[in-house]
N, C-alpha and C positions, 0 to 999 in steps of 0.2 A: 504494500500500500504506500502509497505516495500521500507525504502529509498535505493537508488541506489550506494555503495559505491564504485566500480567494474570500472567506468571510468577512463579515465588515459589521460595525460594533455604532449603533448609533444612542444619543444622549437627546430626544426631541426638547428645545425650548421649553417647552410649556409645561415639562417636567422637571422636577427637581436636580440638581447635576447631583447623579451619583456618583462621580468617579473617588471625590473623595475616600468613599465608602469599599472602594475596591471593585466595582462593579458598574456594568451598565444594563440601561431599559431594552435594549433589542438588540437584537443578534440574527444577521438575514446569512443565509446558508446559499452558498449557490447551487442549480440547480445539475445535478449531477453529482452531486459527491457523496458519499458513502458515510453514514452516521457510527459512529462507533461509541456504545454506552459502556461506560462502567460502574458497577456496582457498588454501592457504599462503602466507602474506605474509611475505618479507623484510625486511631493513632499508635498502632499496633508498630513495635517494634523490630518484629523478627517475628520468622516463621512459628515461633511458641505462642505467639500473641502478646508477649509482652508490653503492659501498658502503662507508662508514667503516670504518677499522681500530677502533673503539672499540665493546665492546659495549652500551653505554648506548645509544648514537646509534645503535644497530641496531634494538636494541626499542624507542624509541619511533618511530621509521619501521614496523616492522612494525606498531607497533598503528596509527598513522597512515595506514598504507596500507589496514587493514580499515575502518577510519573513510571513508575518503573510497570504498572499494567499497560499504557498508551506505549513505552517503550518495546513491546512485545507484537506493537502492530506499526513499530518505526514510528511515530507519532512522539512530538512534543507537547510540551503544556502550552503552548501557543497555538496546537488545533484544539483546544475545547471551546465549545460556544455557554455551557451550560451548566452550573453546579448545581448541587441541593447543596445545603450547608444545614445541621440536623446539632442544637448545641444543649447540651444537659445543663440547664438554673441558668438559662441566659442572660449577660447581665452587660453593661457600658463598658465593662473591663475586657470581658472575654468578646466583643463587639472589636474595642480595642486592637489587642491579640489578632482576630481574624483578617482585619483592615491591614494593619501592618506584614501579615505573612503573605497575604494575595499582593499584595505591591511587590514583594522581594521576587513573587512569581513572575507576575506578569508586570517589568517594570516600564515597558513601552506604555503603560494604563489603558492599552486593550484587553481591559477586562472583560471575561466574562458575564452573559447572566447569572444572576445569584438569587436563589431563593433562601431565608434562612428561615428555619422554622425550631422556634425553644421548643423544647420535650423534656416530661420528666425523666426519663429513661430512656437507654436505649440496649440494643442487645445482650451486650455484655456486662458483668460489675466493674465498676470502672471503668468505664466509658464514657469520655465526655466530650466527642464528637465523632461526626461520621461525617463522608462527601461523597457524592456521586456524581457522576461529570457526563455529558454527550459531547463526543469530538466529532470533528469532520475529516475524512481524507478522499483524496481523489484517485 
């Protein structure tokens, strides 16, 4: 697969500017390219699932763990058009934390769509985030 470079990342006026935030309102796909989803990534450590009490070192393991899945279909973290962002006791801080690590990502601030949704729980104990991502490639 050939990575998808071709999508394009819009911010309308009449909407708030997200970019601050790490993120933008629309993400147009071109027509022909091959969607590639991956499933909700942890901040899992290594193949035991080792998971830090720290939220920082959670989400950069989550996005690090979509990196090295997109790496399996030659894919960078500049084809995703789309995250979910899924954060246990969401709060200004760990809001903080997620803004700051998506900028070290994507530091062009072709940011992705971002959905973030607080949850009390999620799969594992100790877990206090997941991401799942839709890439594109051609």
């Amino acid at each position: 697969m050939k990575e998808g470079s071709s999508q394009t990342f819009h911010n309308p006026e009449l909407l708030f500017n997200p970019s601050p935030y790490g993120f933008s309102h629309v993400a147009v796909v071109p027509g022909g390219s091959q969607l590639v989803f991956i499933a909700g990534q942890g901040g899992e450590e290594n193949k035991e699932g080792k998971l830090s009490a720290d939220f920082r070192t959670q989400v950069k393991h989550s996005l690090n763990n979509i990196k090295i899945a997109l790496q399996t279909q030659q894919l960078s973290m500049q084809a995703v058009v789309k995250v979910t962002t899924l954060v246990v006791d969401h709060n200004a801080e760990k809001l903080q934390i997620i803004i700051e690590e998506f900028k070290k990502i994507w530091p062009d601030k072709q940011f992705p769509v971002n959905t973030l949704i607080p949850v009390p729980r999620l799969a594992l104990d100790n877990m206090l985030v997941e991401i799942d991502a839709v890439a594109i490639a051609k």
